[in-house]
ZAVEX-518727 format. One line per field, with one value per atom (N, C-alpha, C): x, y, z. Coordinates in steps of 0.05 Angstrom, whole numbers, plus 5000, padded with zeros to 4 digits. Example, Ala and Ser with C-alpha at 12.3 -4.5 7.8 and 13.67 -1.06 7.14 Angstrom:
// ZAVEX-518727
X <- (5264 5246 5264 5257 5273 5258)
Y <- (4886 4910 4934 4955 4979 5001)
Z <- (5156 5156 5156 5142 5143 5157)
// end
This chain:
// ZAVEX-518727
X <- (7141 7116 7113 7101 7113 7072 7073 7041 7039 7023 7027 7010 7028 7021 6993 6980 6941 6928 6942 6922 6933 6947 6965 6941 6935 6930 6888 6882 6861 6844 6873 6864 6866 6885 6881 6859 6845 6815 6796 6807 6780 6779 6805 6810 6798 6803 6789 6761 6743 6718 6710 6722 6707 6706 6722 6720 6699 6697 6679 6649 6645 6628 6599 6626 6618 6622 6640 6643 6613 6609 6578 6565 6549 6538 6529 6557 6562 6547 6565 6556 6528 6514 6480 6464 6476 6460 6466 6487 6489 6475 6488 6480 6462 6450 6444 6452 6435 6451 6464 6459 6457 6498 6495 6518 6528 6530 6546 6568 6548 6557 6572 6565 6577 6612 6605 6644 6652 6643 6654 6657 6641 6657 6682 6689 6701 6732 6728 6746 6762 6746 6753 6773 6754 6771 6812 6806 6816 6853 6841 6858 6867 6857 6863 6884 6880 6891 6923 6920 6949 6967 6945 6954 6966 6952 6948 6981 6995 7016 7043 7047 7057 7059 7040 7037 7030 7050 7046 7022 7012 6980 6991 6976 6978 6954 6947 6934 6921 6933 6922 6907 6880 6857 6840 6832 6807 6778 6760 6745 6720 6729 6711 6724 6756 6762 6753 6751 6748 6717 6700 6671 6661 6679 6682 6688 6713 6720 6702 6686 6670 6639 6632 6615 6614 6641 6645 6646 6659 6660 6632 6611 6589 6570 6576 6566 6569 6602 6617 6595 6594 6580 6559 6530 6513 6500 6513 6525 6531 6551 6561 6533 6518 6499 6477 6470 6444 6452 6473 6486 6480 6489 6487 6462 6443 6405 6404 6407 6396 6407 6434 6437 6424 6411 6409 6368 6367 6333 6326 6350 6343 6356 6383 6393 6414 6406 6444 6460 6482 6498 6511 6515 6511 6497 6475 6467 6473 6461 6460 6494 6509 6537 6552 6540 6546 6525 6501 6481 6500 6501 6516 6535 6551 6583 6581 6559 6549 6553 6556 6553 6573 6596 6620 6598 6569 6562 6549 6539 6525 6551 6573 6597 6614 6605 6609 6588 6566 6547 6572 6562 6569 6595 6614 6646 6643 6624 6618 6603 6582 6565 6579 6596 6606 6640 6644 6677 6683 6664 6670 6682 6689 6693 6687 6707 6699 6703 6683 6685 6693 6706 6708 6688 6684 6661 6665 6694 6703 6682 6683 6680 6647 6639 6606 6594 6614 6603 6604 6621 6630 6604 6595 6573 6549 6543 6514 6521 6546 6548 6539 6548 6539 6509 6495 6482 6461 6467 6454 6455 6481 6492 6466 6470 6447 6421 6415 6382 6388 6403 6401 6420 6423 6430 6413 6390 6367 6332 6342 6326 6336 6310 6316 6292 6298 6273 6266 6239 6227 6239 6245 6253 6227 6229 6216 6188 6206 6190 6168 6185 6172 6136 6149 6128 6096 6108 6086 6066 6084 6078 6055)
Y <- (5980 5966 5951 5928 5909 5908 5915 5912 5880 5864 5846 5847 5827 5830 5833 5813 5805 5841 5851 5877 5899 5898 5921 5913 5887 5878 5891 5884 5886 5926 5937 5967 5983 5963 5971 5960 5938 5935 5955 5955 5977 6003 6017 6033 6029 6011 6004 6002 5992 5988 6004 6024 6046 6069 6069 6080 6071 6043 6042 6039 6050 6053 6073 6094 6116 6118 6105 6104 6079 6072 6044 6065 6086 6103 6121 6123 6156 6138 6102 6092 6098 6089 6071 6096 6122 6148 6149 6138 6144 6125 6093 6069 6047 6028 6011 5991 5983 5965 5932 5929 5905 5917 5947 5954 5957 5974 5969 5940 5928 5900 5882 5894 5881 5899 5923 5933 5929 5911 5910 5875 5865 5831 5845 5870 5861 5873 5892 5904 5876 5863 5840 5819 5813 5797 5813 5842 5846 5853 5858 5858 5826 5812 5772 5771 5781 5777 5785 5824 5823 5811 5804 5795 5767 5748 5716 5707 5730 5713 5727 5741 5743 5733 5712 5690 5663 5646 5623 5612 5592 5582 5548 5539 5504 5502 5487 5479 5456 5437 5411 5418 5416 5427 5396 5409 5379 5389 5376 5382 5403 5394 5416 5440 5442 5473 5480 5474 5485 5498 5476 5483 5506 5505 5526 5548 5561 5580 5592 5570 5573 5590 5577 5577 5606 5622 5645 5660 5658 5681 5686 5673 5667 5689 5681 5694 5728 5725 5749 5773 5762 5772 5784 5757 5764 5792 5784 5809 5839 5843 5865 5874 5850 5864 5872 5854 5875 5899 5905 5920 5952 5946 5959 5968 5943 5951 5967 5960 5979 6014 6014 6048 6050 6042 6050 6054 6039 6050 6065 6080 6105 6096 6082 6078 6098 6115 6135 6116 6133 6116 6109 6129 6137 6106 6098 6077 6051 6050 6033 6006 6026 6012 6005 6014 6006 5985 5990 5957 5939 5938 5912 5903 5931 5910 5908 5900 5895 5859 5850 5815 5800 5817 5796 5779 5799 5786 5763 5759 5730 5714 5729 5711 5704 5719 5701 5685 5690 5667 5642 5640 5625 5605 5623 5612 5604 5610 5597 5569 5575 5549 5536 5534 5515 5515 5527 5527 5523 5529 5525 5550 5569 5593 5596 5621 5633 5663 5679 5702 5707 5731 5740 5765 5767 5795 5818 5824 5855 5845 5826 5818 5815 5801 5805 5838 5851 5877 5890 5885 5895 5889 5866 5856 5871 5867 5888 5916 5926 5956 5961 5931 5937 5939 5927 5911 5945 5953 5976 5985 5999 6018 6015 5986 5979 5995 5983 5994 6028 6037 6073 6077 6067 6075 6068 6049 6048 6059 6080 6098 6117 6130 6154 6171 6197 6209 6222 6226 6232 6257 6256 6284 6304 6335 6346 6333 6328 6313 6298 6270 6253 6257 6273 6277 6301 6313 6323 6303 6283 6256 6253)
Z <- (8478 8478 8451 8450 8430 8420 8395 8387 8370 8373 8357 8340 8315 8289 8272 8292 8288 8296 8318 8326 8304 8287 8273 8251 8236 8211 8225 8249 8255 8247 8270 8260 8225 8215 8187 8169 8184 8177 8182 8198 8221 8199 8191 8172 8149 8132 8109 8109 8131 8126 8137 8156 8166 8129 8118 8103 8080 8078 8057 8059 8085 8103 8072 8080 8061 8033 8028 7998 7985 8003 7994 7994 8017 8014 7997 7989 7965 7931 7933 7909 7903 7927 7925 7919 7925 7924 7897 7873 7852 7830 7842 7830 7841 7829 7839 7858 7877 7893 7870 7853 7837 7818 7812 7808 7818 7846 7869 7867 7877 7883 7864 7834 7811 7815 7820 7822 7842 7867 7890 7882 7874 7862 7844 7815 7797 7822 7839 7855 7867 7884 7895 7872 7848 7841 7830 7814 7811 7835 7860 7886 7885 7883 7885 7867 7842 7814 7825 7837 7847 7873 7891 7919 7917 7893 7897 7887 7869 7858 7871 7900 7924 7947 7946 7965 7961 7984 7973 7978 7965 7970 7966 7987 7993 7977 7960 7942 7955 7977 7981 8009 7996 8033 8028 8045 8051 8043 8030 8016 8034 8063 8081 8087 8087 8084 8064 8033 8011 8015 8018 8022 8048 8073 8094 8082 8065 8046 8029 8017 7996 8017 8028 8050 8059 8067 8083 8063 8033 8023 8004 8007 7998 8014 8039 8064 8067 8065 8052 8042 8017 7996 7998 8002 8008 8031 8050 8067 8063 8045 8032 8009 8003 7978 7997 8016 8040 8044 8045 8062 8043 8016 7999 7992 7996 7988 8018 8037 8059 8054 8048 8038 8013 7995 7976 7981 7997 8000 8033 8026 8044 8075 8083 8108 8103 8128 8132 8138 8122 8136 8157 8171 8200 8222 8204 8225 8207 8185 8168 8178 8178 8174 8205 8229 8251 8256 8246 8257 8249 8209 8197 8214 8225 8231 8263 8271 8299 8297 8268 8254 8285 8284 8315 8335 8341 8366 8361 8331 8330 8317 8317 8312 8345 8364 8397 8399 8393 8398 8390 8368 8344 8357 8369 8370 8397 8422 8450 8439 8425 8421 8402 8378 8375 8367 8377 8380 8410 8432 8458 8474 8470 8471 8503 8508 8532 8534 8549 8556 8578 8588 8609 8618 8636 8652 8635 8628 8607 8588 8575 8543 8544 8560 8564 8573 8578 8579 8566 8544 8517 8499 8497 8489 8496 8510 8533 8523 8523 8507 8479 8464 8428 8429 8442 8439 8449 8460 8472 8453 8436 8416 8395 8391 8361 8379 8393 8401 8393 8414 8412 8382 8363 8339 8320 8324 8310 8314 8336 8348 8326 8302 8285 8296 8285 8296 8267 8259 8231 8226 8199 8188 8190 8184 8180 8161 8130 8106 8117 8134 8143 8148 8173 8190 8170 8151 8136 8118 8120 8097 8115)
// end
């Protein structure tokens, strides 16, 4: 059985961010979301620093890849720092980090409406399943505390 290369690189994503799922968690219970986010920029750049001079890089883009790049890892970012304020003012992580990475379905919107995209019946039901998941994963029920409040 022959796995290809895109689904191998995909589950070792899945790995990594399932893990830092909890390590954002463990931070925001320690640090600020504003620090957080400052060692997850110096992390990032520092991984570039070793990755960038193992691979070749075409230097000549067109001024709308550059700004598309620029655009996504902006997005990136911003993203990863909500992400970080929501555990840090009280989201488990448990829910906190399956809503965020629920982001694919307004990225099918996105790639039907303007990439032209198509689904199949599996894939729209796949959809209708997240989409449930979020609802019954943003169903909490009050802690004990809560409810004396």
């Amino acid at each position: 059985m022959h796995i290809p290369l895109w689904l191998v690189f995909a589950m070792v994503a899945l790995v990594f961010w399932g893990i830092t799922g909890i390590t954002q968690k463990l931070s925001t219970n320690a640090i600020s979301t504003g620090l957080s986010f400052l060692w997850f920029g110096v992390a990032m750049i520092a991984l570039a620093l070793v990755v960038l001079p193992k691979v070749s890089l075409d230097w000549h883009l067109a001024p709308k890849d550059f700004w598309l790049a620029v655009i996504g890892g902006t997005l990136n970012s911003l993203g990863a720092y909500t992400s970080f304020a929501a555990l840090e003012k009280g989201g488990k992580a448990s829910i906190v980090i399956p809503l965020c990475y629920l982001y694919p379905l307004l990225t099918i919107i996105l790639a039907i409406t303007l990439l032209h995209e198509s689904l199949t019946r599996p894939q729209m039901a796949g959809i209708v399943l997240a989409l449930v998941a979020a609802i019954l994963l943003s169903q909490e029920v009050p802690s004990q505390t809560d409810k004396a409040l």
